[in-house]
C-alpha positions in Angstrom: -11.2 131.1 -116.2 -14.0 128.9 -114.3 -14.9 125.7 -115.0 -17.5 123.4 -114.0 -17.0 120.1 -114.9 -19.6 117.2 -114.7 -19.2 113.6 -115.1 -21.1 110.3 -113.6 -23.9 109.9 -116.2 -25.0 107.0 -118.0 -27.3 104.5 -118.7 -29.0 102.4 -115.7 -32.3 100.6 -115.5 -35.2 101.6 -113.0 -34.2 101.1 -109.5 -30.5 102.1 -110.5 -28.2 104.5 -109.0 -25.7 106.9 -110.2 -23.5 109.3 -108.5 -23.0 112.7 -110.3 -19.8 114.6 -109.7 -19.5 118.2 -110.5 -15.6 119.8 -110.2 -14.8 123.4 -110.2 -11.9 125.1 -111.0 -11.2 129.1 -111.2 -13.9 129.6 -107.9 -13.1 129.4 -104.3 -16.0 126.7 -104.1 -16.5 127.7 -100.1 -17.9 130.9 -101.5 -20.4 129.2 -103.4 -24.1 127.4 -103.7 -23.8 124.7 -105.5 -27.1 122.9 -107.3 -27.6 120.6 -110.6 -30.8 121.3 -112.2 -31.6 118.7 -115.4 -33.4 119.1 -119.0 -34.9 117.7 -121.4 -35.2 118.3 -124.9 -38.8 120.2 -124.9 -39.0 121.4 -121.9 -37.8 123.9 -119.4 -34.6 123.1 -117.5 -35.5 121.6 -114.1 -34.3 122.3 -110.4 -33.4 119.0 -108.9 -31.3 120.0 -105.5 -29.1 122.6 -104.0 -26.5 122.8 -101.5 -25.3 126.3 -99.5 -22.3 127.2 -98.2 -23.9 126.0 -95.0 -24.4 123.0 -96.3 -28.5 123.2 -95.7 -29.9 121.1 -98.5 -33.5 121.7 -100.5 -34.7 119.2 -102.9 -37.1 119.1 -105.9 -40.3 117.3 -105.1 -40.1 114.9 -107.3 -36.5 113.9 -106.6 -36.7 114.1 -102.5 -35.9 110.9 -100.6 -34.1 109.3 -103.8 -31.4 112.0 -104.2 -28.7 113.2 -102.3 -26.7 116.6 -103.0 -23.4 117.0 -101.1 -20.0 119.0 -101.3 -16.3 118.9 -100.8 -15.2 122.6 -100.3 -11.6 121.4 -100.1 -12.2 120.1 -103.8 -14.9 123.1 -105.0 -16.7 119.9 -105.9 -20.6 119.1 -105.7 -21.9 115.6 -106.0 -25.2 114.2 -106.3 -26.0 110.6 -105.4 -29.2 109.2 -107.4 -31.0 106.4 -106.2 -34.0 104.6 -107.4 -33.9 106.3 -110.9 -36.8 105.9 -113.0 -37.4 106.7 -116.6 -38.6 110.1 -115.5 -35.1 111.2 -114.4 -33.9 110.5 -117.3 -32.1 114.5 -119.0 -29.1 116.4 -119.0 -27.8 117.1 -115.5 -26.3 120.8 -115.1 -23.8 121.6 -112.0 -24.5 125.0 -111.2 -22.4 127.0 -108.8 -23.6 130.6 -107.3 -21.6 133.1 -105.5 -23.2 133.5 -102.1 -23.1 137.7 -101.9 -22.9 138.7 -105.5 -24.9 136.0 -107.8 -22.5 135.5 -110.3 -23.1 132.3 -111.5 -21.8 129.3 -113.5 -23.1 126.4 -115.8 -21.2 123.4 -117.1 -21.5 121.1 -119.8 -23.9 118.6 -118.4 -23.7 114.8 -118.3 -26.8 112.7 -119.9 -28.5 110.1 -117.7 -30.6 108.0 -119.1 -33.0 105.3 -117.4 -33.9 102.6 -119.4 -36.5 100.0 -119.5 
């Protein structure tokens, strides 16, 4: 059975960081792209960032600069390091991983962030 497991959320005021950790289990992580997209309530889900089994990296827009995505194959684990948060990253963060050559793909839970004034 796979699992994808996200923790790291939480509250933090503007200018904050957080460090999002996504582990896998059931996947030979190596085989995946791994990305965390984020939602909130009202609106679409949201891509934020995206790693490949090459480890070539593509960020949202609105999250470039502040954000870094990175992986441990040896762990099937994705991570994303947030720094200077504002209220607008504020959502549900999703780990999502993608089998390179078929597509099958994977959600977890989510973790809430929240970035408070």
């Amino acid at each position: 059975q796979v699992q994808l497991v996200e923790s790291g959320g939480g509250l933090v005021q503007p200018g904050g960081s957080l460090r999002l950790s996504c582990s896998s289990s059931g996947i030979i992580g190596s085989m995946y792209v791994f990305g965390w997209y984020r939602h909130v309530l009202g609106r679409q889900r949201e891509f934020v960032a995206e790693i490949t089994t090459d480890n070539n990296e593509k960020y949202a827009d609105s999250v470039k600069g502040r954000f870094t995505i990175s992986r441990d194959n040896a762990k099937s684990a994705v991570f994303l390091q947030m720094n200077s948060l504002k209220p607008a990253d504020s959502a549900v963060y999703y780990c999502h991983a993608r089998e390179k050559t078929s597509g099958l793909d994977y959600w977890g839970q989510g973790t809430q962030v929240i970035v408070f004034i």
